[in-house]
NUNU-799789 format. One record per atom (N, C-alpha, C): residue in three letters; z, x negated, y negated. Coordinates in steps of 0.001 Angstrom, whole numbers, plus 524288, in hexadecimal, padded with zeros to 5 digits. Example, Ala and Ser with C-alpha at 12.3 -4.5 7.8 and 13.67 -1.06 7.14 Angstrom:
ALA81E787CC7A8163AALA81E787CFF481194ALA81E787CC7080CE4SER81BA87CDCE808CASER81BE47CA9A80424SER81EBE7CD9C7FFE2
END
This chain:
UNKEED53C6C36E86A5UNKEE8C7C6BEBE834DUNKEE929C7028E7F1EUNKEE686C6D6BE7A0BUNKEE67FC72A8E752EUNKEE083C7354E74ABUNKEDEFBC7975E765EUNKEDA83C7A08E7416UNKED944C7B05E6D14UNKED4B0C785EE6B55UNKED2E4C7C3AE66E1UNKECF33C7BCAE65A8UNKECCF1C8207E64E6UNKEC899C82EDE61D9UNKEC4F5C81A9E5E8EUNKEC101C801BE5E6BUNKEBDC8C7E7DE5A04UNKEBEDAC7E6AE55ECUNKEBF71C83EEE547DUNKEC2AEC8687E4FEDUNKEC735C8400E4EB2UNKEC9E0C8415E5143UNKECF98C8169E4FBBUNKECF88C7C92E50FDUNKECC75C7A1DE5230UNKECC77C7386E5002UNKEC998C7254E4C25UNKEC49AC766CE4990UNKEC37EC754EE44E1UNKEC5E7C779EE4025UNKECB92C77FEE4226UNKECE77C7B02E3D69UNKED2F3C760BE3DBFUNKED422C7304E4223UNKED7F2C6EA9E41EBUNKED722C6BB5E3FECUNKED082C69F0E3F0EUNKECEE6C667FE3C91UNKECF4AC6633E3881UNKECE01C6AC1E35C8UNKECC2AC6B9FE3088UNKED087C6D6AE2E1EUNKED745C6E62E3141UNKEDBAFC6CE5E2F3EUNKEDD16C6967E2E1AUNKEDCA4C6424E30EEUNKEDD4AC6052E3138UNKEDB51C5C5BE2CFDUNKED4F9C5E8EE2AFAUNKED214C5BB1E279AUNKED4E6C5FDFE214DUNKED655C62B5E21F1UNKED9F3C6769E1C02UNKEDDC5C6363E1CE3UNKEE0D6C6248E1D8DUNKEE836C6045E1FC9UNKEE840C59CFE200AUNKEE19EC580BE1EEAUNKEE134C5265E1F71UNKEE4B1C4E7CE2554UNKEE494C51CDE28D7UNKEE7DDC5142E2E93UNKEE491C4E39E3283UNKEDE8FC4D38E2FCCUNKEDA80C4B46E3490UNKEDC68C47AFE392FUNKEDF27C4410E372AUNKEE188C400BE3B4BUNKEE677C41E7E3D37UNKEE78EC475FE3EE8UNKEECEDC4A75E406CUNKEE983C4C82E455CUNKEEE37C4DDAE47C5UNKEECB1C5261E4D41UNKEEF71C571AE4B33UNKEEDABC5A2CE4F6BUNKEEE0BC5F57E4E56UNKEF333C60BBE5151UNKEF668C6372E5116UNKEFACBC621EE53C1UNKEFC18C677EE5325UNKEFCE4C6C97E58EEUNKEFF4DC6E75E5A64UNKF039CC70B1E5D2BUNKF06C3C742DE5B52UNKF0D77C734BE5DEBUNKF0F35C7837E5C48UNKF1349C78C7E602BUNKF15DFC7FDAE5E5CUNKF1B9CC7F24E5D2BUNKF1BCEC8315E5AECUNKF228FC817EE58BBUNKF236BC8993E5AEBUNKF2A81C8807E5B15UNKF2D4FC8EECE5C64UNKF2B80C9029E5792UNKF2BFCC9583E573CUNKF2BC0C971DE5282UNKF270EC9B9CE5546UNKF251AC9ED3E4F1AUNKF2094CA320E4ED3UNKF22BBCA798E5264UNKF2066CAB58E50EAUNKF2014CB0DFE53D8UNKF2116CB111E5955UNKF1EE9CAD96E5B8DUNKF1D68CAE4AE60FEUNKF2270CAA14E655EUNKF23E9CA61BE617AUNKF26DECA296E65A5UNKF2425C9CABE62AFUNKF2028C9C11E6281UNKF1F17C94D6E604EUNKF19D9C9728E5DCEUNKF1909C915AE5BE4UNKF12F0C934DE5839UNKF11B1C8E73E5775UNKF0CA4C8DF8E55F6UNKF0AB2C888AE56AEUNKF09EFC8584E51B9UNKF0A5EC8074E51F3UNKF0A0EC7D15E4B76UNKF057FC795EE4D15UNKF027CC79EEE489BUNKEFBB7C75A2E49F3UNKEFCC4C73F6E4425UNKEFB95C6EDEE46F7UNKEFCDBC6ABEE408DUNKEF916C64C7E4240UNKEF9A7C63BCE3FA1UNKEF7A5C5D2CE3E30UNKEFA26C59D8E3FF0UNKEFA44C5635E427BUNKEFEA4C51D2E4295UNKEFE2BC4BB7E44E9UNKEFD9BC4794E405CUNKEFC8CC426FE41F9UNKEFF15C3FCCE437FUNKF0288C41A4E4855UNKF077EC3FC4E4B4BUNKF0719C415FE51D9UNKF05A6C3E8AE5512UNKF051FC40E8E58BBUNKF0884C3E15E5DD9UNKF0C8EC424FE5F42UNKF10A6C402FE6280UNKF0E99C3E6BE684DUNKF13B3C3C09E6997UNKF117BC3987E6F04UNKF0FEAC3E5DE753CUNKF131AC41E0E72ADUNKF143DC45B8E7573UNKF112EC49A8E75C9UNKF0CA9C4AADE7114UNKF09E6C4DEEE6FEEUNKF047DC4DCFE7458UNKF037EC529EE7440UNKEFF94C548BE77F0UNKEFB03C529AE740DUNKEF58BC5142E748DUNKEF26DC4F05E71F6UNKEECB0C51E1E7380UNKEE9D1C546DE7218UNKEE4BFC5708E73E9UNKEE0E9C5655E6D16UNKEDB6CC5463E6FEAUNKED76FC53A8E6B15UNKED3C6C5697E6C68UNKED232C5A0DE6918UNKECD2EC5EBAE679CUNKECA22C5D5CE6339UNKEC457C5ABFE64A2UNKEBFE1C5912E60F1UNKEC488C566CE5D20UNKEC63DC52F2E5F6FUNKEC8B2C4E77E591BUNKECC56C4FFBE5823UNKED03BC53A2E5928UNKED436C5636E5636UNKED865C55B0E5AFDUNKEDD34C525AE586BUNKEE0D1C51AFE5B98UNKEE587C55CAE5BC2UNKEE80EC5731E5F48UNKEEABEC5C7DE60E0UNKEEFCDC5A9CE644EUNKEF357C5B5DE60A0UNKEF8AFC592AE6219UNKEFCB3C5E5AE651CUNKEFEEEC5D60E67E9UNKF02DEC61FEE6A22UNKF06DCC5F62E6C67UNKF0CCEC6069E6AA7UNKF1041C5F4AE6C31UNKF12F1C6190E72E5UNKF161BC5D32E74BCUNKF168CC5F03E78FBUNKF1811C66A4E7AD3UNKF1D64C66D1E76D9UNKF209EC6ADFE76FCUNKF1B32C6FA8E7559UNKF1807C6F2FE71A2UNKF1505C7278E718FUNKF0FF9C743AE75DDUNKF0EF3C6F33E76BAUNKF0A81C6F30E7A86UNKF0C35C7425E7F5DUNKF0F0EC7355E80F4UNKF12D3C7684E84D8UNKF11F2C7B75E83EAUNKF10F1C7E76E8028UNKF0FBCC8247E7DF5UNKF08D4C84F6E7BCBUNKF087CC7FC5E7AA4UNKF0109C8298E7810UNKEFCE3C7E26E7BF9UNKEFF49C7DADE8148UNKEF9EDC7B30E8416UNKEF58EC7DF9E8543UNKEF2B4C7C7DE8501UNKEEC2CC81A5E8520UNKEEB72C83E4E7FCBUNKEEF5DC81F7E7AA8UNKEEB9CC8680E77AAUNKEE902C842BE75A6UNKEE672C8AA4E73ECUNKEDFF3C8A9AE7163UNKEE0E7C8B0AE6C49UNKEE126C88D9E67E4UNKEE248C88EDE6538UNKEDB15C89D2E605FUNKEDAF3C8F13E5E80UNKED612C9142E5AD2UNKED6B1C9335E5527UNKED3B3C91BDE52C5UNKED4DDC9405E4C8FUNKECF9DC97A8E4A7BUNKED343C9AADE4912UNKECE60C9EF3E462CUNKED0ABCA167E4080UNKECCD7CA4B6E3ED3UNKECBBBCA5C7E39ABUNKECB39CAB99E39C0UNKECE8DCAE81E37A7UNKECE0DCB4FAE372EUNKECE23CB607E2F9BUNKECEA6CBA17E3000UNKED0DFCBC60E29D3UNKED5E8CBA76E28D2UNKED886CB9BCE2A1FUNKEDDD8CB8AFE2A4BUNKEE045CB24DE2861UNKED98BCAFB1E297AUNKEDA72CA937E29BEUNKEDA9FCA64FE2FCEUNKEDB35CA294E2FFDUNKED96FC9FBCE3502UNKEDED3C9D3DE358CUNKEDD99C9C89E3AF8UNKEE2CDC99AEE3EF8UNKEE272C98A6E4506UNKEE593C95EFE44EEUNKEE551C9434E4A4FUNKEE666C98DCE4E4EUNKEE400C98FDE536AUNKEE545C9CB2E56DAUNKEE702C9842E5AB6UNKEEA55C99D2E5DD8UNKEEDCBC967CE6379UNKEECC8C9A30E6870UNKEEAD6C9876E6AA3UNKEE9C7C9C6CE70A4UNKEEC74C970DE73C2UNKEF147C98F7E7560UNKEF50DC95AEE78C6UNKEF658C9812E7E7EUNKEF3CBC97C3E8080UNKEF554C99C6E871AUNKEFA41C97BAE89F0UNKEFC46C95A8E87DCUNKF0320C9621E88DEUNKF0747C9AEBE8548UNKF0575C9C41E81E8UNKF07A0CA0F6E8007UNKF08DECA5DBE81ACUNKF0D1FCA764E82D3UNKF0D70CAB3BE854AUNKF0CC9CB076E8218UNKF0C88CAE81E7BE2UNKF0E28CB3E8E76C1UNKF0BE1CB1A0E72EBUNKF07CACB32DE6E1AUNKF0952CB20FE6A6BUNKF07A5CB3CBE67DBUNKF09CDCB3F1E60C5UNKF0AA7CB830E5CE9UNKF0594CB77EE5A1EUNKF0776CBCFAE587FUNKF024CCBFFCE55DDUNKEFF6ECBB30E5216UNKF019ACB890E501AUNKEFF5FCB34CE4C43UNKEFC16CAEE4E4F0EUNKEFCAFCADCAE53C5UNKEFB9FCABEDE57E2UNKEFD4FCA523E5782UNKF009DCA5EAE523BUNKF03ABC9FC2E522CUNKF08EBC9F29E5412UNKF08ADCA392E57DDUNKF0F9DCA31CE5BE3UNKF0E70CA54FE607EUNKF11D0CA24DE63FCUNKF0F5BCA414E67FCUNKF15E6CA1BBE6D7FUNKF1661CA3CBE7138UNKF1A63CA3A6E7448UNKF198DCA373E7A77UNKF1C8DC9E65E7C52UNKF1A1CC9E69E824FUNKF1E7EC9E1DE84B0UNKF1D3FC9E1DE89D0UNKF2080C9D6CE8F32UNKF279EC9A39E8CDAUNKF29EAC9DD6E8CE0UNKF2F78C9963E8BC1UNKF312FC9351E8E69UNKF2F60C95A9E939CUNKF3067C9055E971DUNKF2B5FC8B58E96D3UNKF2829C8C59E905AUNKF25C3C86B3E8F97UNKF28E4C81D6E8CFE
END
């Protein structure tokens, strides 16, 4: 399961309605890479594989690939707003590390 926030589903939306994506899901997935070991990619996408993990929050469809799922099950996924500008926050309880940016993050080798 992917949790999210109020907050961060009224920021998916209202990406979605900027990006003209309304009839897209929301589609999260991690690639190697970043500071920490992997980092996560949230995008749009009106393609939804057979394979894909499938979870709906108030109307908003939420895609996760197998290979990733394996990695961000349980997160909480929140967005907020500082001086700095706004962004997504990831609170992933499979993480064993992650960097100061909080868009990398590194787990258990043997997943």
């Amino acid at each position: 399961m992917i949790h999210l926030s109020e907050i961060a589903l009224k920021e998916i939306k209202r990406l979605q309605i900027s990006r003209n994506k309304e009839n897209s899901s929301f589609r999260i997935s991690i690639k190697p890479g970043g500071c920490a070991d992997l980092f996560y990619i949230l995008d749009f996408d009106s393609k939804i594989q057979n394979t894909d993990h499938q979870f709906q929050n108030q109307g908003l469809s939420i895609l996760v690939d197998p290979h990733s799922y394996a990695y961000i099950q349980e997160l909480k996924l929140d967005f907020s707003e500082d001086l700095m500008g706004g962004g997504f926050r990831f609170h992933n309880p499979n993480a064993l590390k992650t960097c100061s940016c909080g868009q990398s993050f590194t787990v258990n080798s043997n997943q």
